[in-house]
VOKOL-462999 format. One record per residue (C-alpha): residue number from 1; residue in one letter; y, x, z. Coordinates in nm, 2 decimals. Layout:
BEGIN
FINU|NUM|A|Y|X|Z
...
//
This chain:
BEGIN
FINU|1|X|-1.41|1.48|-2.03
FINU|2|X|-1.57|1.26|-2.29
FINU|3|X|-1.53|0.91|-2.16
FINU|4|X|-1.38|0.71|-2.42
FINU|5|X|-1.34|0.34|-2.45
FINU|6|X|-1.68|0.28|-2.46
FINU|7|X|-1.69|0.38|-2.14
FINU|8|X|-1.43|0.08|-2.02
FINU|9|X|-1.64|-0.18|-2.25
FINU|10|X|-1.94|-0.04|-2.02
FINU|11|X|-1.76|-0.13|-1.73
FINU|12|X|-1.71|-0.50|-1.87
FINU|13|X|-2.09|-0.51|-1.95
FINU|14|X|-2.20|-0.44|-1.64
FINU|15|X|-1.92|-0.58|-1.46
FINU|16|X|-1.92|-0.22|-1.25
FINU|17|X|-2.22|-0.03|-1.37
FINU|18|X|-2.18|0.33|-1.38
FINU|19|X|-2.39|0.35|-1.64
FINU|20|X|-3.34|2.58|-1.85
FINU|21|X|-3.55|2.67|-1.60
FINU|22|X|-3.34|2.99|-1.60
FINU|23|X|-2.97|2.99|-1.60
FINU|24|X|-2.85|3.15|-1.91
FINU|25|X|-2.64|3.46|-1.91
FINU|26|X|-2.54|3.51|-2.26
FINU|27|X|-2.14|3.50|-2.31
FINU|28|X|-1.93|3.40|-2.62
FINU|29|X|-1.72|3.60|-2.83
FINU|30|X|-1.44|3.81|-2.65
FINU|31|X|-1.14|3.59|-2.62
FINU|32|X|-0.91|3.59|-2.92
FINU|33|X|-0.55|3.59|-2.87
FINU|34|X|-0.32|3.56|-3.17
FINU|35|X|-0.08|3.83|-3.20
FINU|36|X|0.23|3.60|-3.19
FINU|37|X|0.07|3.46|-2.82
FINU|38|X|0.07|3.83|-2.70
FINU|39|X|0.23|3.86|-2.38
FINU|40|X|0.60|4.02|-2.52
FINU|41|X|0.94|3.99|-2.42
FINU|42|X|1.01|3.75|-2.77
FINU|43|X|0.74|3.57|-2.63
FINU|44|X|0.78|3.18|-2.78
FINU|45|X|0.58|2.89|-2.65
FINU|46|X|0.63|2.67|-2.96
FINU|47|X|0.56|2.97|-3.19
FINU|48|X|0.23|3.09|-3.01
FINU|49|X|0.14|2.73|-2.99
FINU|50|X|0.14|2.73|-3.36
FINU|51|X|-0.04|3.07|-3.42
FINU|52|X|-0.33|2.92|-3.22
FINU|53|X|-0.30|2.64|-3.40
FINU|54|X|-0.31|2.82|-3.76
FINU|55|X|-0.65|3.05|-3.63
FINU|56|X|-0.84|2.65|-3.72
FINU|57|X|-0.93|2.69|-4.11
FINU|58|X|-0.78|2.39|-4.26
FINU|59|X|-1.12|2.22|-4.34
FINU|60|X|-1.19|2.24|-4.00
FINU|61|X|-0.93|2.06|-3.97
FINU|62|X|-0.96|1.84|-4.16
FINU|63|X|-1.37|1.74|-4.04
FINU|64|X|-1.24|1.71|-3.67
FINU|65|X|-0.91|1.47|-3.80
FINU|66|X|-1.21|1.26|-3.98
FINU|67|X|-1.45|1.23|-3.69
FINU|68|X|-1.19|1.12|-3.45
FINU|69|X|-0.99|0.86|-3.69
FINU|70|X|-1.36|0.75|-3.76
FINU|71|X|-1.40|0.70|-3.40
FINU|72|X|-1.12|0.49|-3.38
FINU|73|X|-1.25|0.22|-3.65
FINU|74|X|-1.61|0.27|-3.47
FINU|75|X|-1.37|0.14|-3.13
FINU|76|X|-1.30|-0.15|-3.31
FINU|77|X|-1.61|-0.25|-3.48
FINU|78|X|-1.84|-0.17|-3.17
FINU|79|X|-1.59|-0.45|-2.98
FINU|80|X|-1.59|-0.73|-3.28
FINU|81|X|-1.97|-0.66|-3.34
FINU|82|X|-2.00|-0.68|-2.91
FINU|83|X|-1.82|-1.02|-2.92
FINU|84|X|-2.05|-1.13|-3.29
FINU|85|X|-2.38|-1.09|-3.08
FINU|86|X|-2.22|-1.27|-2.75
FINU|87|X|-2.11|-1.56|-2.96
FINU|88|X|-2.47|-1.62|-3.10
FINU|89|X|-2.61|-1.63|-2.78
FINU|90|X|-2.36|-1.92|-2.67
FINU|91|X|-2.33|-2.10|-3.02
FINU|92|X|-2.73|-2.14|-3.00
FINU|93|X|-2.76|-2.20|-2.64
FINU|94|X|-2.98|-1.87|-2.59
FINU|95|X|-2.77|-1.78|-2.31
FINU|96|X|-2.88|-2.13|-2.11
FINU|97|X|-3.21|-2.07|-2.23
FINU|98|X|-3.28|-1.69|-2.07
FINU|99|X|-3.12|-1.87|-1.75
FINU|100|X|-3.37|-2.15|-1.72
FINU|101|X|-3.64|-1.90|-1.83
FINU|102|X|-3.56|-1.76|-1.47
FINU|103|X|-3.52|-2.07|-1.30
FINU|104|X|-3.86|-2.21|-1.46
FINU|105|X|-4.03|-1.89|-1.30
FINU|106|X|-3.85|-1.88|-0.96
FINU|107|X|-3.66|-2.09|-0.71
FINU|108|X|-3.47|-1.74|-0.57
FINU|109|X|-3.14|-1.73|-0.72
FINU|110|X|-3.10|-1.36|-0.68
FINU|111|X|-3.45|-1.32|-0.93
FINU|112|X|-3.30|-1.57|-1.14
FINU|113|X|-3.04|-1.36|-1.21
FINU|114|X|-3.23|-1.06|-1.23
FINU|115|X|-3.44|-1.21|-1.50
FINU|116|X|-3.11|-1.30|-1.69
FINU|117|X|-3.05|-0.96|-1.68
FINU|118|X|-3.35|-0.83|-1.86
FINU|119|X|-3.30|-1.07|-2.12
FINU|120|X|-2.96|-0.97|-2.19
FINU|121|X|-2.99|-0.61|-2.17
FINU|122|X|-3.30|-0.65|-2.41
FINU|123|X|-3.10|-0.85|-2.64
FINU|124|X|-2.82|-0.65|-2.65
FINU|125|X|-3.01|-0.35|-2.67
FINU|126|X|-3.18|-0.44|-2.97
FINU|127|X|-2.91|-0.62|-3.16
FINU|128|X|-2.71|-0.37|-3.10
FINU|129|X|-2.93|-0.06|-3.19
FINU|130|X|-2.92|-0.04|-3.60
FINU|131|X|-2.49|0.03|-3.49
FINU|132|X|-2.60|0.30|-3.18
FINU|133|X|-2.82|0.50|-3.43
FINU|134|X|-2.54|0.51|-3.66
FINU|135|X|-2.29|0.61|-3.38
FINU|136|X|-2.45|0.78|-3.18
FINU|137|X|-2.73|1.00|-3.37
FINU|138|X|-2.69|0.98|-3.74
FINU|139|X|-2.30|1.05|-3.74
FINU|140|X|-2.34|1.29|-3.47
FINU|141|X|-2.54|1.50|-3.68
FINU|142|X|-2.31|1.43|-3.99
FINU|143|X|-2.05|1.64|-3.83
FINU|144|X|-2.25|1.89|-3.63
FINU|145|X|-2.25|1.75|-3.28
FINU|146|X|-2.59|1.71|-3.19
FINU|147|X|-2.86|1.89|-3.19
FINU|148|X|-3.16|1.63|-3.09
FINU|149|X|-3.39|1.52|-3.29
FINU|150|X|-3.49|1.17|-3.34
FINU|151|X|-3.79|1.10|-3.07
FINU|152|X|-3.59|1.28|-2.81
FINU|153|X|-3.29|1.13|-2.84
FINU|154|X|-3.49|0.77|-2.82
FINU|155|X|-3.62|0.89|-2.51
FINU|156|X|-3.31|0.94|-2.37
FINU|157|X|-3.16|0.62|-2.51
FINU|158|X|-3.47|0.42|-2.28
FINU|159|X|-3.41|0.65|-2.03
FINU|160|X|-3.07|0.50|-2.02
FINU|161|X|-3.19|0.15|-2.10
FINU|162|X|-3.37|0.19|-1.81
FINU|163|X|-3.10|0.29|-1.57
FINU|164|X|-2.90|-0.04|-1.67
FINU|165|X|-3.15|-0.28|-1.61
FINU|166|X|-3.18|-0.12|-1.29
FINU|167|X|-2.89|-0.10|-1.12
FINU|168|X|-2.72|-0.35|-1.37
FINU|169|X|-2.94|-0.61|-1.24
FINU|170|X|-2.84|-0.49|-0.86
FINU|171|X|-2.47|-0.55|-0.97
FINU|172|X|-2.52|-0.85|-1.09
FINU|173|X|-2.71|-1.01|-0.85
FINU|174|X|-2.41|-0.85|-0.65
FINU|175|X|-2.15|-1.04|-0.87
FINU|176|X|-2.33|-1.38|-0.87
FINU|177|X|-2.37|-1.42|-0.54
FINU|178|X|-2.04|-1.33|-0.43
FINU|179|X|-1.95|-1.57|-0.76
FINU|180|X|-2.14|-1.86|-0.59
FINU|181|X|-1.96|-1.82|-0.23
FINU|182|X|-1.59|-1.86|-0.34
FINU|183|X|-1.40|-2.08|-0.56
FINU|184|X|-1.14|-2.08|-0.80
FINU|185|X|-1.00|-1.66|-0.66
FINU|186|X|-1.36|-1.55|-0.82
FINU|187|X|-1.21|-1.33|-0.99
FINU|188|X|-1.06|-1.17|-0.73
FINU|189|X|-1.40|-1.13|-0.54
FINU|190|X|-1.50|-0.99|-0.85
FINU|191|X|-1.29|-0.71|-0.84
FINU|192|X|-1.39|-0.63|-0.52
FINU|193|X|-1.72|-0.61|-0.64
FINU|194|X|-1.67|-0.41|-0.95
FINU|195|X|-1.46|-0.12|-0.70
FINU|196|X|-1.80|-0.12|-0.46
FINU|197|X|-2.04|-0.09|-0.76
FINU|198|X|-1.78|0.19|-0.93
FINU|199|X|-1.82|0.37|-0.56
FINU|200|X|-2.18|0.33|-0.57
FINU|201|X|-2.21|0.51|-0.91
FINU|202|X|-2.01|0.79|-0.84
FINU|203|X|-2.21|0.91|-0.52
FINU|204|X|-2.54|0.87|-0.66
FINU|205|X|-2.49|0.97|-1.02
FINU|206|X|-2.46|1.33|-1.00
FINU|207|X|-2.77|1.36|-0.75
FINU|208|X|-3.02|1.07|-0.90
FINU|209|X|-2.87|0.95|-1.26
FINU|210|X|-2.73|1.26|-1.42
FINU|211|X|-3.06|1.47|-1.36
FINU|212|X|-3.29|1.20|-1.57
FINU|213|X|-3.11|1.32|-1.87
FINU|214|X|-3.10|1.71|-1.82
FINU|215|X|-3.22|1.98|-1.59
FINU|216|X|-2.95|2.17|-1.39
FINU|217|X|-3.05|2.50|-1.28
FINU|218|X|-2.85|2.76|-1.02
FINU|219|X|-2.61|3.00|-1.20
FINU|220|X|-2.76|3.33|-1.09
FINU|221|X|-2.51|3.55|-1.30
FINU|222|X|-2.23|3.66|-1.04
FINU|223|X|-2.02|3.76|-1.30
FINU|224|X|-1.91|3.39|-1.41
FINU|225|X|-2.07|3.23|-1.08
FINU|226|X|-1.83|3.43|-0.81
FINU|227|X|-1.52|3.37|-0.97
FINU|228|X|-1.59|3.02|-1.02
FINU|229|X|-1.70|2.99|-0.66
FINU|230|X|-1.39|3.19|-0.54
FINU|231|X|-1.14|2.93|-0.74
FINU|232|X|-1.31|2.65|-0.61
FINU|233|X|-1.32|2.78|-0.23
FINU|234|X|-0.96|2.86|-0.27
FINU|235|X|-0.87|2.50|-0.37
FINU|236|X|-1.03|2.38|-0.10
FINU|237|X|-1.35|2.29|-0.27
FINU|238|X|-1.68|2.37|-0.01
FINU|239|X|-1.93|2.47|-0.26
FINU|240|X|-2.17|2.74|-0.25
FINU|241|X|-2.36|2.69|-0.57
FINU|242|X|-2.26|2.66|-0.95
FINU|243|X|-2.51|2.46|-1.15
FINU|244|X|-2.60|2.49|-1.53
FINU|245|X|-2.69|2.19|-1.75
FINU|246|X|-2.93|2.22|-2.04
FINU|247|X|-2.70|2.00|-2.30
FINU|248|X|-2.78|2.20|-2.58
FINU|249|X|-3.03|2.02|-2.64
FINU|250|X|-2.84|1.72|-2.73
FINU|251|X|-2.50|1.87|-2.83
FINU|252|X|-2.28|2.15|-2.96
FINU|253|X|-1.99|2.02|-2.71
FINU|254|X|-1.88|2.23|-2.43
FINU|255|X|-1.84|2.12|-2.12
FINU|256|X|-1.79|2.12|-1.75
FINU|257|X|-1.75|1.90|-1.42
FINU|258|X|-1.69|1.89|-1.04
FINU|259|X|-1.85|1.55|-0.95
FINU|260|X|-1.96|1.38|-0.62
FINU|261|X|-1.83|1.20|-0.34
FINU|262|X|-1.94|1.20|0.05
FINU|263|X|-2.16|1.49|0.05
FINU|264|X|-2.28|1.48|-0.32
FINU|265|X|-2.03|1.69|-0.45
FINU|266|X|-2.13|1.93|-0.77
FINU|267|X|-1.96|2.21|-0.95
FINU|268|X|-2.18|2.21|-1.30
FINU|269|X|-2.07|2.36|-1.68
FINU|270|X|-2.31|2.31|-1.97
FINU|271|X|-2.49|2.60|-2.12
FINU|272|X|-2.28|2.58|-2.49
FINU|273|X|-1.96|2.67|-2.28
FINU|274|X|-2.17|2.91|-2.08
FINU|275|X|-2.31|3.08|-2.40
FINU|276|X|-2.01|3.00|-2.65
FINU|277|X|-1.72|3.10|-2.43
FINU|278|X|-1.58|3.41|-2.24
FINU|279|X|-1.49|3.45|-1.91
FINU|280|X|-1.15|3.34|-1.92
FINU|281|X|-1.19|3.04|-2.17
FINU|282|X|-1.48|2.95|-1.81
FINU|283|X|-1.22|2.97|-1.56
FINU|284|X|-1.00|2.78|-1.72
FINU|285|X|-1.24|2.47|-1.79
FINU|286|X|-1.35|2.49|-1.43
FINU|287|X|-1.00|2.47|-1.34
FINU|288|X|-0.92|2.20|-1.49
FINU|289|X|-1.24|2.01|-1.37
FINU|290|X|-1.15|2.12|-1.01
FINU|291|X|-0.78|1.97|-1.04
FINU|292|X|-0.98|1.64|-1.08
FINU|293|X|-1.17|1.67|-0.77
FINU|294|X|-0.89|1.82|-0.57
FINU|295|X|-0.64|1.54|-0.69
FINU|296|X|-0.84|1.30|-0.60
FINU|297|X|-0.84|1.20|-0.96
FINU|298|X|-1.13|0.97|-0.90
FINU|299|X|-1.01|0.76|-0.61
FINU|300|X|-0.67|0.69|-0.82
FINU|301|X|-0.82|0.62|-1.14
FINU|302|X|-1.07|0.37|-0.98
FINU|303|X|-0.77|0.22|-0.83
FINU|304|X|-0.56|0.18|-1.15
FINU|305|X|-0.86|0.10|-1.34
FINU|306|X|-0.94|-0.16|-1.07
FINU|307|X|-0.60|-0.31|-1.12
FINU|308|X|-0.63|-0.31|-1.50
FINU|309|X|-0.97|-0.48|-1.48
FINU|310|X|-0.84|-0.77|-1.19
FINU|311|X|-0.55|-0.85|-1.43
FINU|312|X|-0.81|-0.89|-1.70
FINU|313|X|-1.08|-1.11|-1.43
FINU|314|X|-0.79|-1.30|-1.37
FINU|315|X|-0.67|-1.38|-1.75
FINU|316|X|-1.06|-1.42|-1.86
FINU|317|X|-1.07|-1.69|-1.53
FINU|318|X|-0.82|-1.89|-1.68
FINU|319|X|-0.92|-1.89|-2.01
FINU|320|X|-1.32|-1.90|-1.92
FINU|321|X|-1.24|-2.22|-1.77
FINU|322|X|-1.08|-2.36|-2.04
FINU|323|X|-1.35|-2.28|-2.34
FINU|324|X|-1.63|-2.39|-2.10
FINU|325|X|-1.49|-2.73|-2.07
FINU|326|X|-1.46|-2.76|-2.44
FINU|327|X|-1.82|-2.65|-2.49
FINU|328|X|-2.05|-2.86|-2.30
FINU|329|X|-2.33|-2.76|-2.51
FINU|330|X|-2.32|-2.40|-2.44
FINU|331|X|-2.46|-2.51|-2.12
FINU|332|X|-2.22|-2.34|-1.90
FINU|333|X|-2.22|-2.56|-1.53
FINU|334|X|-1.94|-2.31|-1.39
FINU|335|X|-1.82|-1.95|-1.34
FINU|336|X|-2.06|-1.89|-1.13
FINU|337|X|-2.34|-1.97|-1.38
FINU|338|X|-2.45|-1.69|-1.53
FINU|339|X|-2.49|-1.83|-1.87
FINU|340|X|-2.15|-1.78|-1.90
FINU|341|X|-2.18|-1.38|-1.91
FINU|342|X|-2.17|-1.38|-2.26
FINU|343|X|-1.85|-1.58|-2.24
FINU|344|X|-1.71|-1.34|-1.95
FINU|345|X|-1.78|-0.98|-2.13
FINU|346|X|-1.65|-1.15|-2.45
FINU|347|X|-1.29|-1.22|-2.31
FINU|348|X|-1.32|-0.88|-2.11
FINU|349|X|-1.34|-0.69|-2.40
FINU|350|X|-1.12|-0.89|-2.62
FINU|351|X|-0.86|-0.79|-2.34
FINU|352|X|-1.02|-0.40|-2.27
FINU|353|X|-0.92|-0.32|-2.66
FINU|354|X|-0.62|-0.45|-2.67
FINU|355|X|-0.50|-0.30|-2.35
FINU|356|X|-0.65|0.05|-2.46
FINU|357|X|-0.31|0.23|-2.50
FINU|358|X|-0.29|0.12|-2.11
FINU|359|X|-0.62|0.29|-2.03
FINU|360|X|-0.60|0.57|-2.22
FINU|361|X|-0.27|0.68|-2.04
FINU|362|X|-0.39|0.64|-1.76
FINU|363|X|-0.65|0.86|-1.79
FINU|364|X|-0.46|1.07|-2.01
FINU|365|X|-0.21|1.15|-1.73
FINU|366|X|-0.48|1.22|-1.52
FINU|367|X|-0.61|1.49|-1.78
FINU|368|X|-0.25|1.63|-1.81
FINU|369|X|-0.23|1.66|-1.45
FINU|370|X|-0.56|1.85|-1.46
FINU|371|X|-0.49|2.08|-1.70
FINU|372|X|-0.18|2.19|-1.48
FINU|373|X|-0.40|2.26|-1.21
FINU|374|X|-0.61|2.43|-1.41
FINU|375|X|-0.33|2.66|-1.52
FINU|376|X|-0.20|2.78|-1.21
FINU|377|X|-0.56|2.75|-1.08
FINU|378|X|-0.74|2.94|-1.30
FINU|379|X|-0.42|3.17|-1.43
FINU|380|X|-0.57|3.18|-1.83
FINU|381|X|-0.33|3.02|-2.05
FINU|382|X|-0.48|3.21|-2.31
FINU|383|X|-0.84|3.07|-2.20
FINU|384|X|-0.73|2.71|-2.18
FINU|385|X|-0.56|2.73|-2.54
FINU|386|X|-0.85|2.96|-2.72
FINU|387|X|-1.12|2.63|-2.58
FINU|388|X|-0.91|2.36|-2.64
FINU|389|X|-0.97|2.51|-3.01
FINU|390|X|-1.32|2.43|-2.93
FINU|391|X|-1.24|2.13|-2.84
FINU|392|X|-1.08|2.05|-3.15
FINU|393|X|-1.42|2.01|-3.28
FINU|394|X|-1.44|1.67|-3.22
FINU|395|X|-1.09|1.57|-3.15
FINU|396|X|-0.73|1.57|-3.35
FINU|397|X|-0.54|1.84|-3.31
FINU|398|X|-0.24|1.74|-3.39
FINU|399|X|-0.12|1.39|-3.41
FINU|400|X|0.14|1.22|-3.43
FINU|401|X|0.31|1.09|-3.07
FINU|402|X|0.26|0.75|-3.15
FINU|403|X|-0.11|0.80|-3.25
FINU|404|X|-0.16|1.01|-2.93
FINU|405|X|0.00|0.74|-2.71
FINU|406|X|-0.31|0.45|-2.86
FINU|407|X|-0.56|0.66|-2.93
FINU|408|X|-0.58|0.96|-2.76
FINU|409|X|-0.80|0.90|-2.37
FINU|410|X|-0.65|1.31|-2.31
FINU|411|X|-0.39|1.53|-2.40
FINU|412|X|-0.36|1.61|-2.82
FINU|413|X|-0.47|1.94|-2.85
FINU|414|X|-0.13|2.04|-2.94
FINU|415|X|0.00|1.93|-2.63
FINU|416|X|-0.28|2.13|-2.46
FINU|417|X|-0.22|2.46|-2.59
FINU|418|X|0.20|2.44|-2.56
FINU|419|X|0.12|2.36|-2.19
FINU|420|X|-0.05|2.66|-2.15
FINU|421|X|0.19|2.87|-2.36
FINU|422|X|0.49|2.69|-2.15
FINU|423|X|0.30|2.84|-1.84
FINU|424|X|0.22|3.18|-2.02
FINU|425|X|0.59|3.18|-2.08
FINU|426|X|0.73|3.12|-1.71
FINU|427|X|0.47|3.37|-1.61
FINU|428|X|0.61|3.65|-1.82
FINU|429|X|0.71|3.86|-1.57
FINU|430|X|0.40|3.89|-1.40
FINU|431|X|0.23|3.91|-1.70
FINU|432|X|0.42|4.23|-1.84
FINU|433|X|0.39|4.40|-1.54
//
């Protein structure tokens, strides 16, 4: 749930990389329900979306409004600083350097390309890494989100490192050599690539990626485990195990997933919504994470997401052609060079920000769609709007609609909690009884 458009600019990176011992059994708070979202026949949807609304103090507010606003600007600086250190590697003919580096050492083109790899990760990595800090730990702390300290969370930034220049430099080598086979359609074949790689990820991450990062432990307490098992066999979902994941120790967040494909499939929630939430706030998350699974959410979004990045191979093709022809000393021979990388990700993610109203609705939908499943899944409106609050920690609230149509990568938490309360409302009936 917290894939953003860093995630995308990954993608472009990479060209496809997908980049405790006990369970705990402590519970949150009971839920609380505003008195004006009490099941009554004056039930309003509008009016108990408000009163849940109205239980965030105002300063709270106004933190979470600042963090995500300040995300935004981060958006736009992480892309121009992306495309700053990609233009120094060209303008000083770096990038043709790390390629002969690789062709000095070896006569195998796939090497070659591996060796490219490590240079540019490295380089990227590092003059990149003054900007992560400040994203990713210092800020984080500023507003409460993390709970790491330095040395860990290093570790788990080279834990990462290390996963990209592993199976970035099998996707590359991938790319290239697909690259050196066909002509002026590369970008096509490209695409194609980028879909297998995206496949690739998904089946191994939960089972071999996701576990370098935290432990996940059985859920042994039956009274969250069963129901979540019961929801998840009645959708169809053969699971017979609920796992917890030890991100405490990185964040406050709450959170949840059903992940997998071919065999690998997982049903996992974090211990912060295991120990921060009640029962019904549970259900409701799990809900939502099984509407994903059972909609197939991640076979259409790597579809539409495929189509979104072949329109921008095919753009960046043209163009790539045309600046590589005009710069004869960057070294470039072709598109099939891989000195042009730096030229590649640079139009990719010249063209990933400014399609990111595109992106984010169509993962947006997808999260809508969820959190409709969820609903009549889980059947705890009152759960679904009562964490959303919680999710509020680190997202807006309440935006405007044309802010939430650029910005927002999931439903405003406004639109959240009236979805619920819609539902609440057209299960009166049932509810009173």
């Amino acid at each position: 749930m917290y894939l953003r458009h860093r995630a995308a600019l990954l993608i472009a990176l990479t060209i496809g990389l997908l980049l405790s011992g006990t369970s705990v059994l402590a519970q949150g708070p009971p839920l609380n329900v505003p008195p004006a979202a009490e099941a009554a026949p004056t039930f309003d949807a509008a009016r108990a979306t408000e009163a849940y609304l109205a239980l965030v103090p105002a300063e709270q507010r106004a933190r979470s409004d600042a963090y995500f606003e300040g995300g935004n600007w981060l958006q736009l600086w992480d892309s121009l600083y992306t495309i700053f250190a990609l233009g120094l590697l060209l303008t000083f003919g770096w990038s043709a350097r790390m390629r002969d580096i690789g062709r000095r050492l070896t006569a195998r083109r796939p090497l070659q390309t591996m060796i490219y790899w490590v240079q540019f990760v490295l380089y990227m990595s590092a003059i990149g890494f003054p900007l992560t800090v400040y994203r990713d730990f210092y800020r984080e702390h500023e507003y409460g989100l993390a709970t790491q300290t330095f040395l860990p969370w290093m570790g788990d930034q080279l834990i990462g490192l290390a996963v990209a220049l592993v199976l970035g430099a099998i996707g590359m080598v991938a790319l290239y050599e697909v690259l050196h086979r066909v002509g002026r359609a590369w970008w096509l074949w490209a695409t194609g690539v980028v879909i297998a790689f995206q496949v690739f990820g998904a089946v191994i991450a939960p089972v071999f990626i996701f576990p370098l990062f935290n432990t996940y432990t059985p859920l042994t307490d039956a009274r969250v485990r069963d129901p979540i098992l019961r929801m998840a066999r009645a959708n169809g979902i053969n699971v017979d195990a609920v796992y917890v994941v030890d991100q405490s120790r990185q964040t406050t967040r709450v959170s949840a997933n059903v992940s997998g494909l071919f065999g690998t499939t997982r049903i996992s929630l974090n211990d912060n919504l295991l120990r921060r939430s009640p029962l019904e706030e549970i259900e409701a998350v799990m809900g939502h994470e099984m509407g994903h699974y059972v909609l197939n959410h991640v076979v259409t979004n790597l579809i539409e997401m495929s189509l979104v990045i072949a329109v921008g191979l095919a753009l960046s093709a043209r163009v790539f052609e045309r600046i590589r022809l005009r710069r004869p000393r960057w070294g470039i021979g072709s598109s099939a060079d891989i000195a042009g990388l730096p030229l590649l990700v640079s139009l990719l993610t010249v063209y990933l920000l400014l399609v990111t109203p595109l992106t984010n609705t169509i993962t947006r939908t997808s999260e809508y769609e969820a959190d409709i499943f969820g609903l009549n899944a889980s059947s705890q409106p009152d759960g679904f709007a009562s964490v959303t609050l919680k999710l509020g920690e680190y997202r807006k609230l309440s935006p405007g609609r044309l802010e939430e149509f650029i910005f927002f990568d999931h439903p405003s938490g406004r639109t959240r909690i009236f979805s619920g309360m819609r539902w609440k409302a057209e299960h009166l009936d049932r509810l009173l009884r």
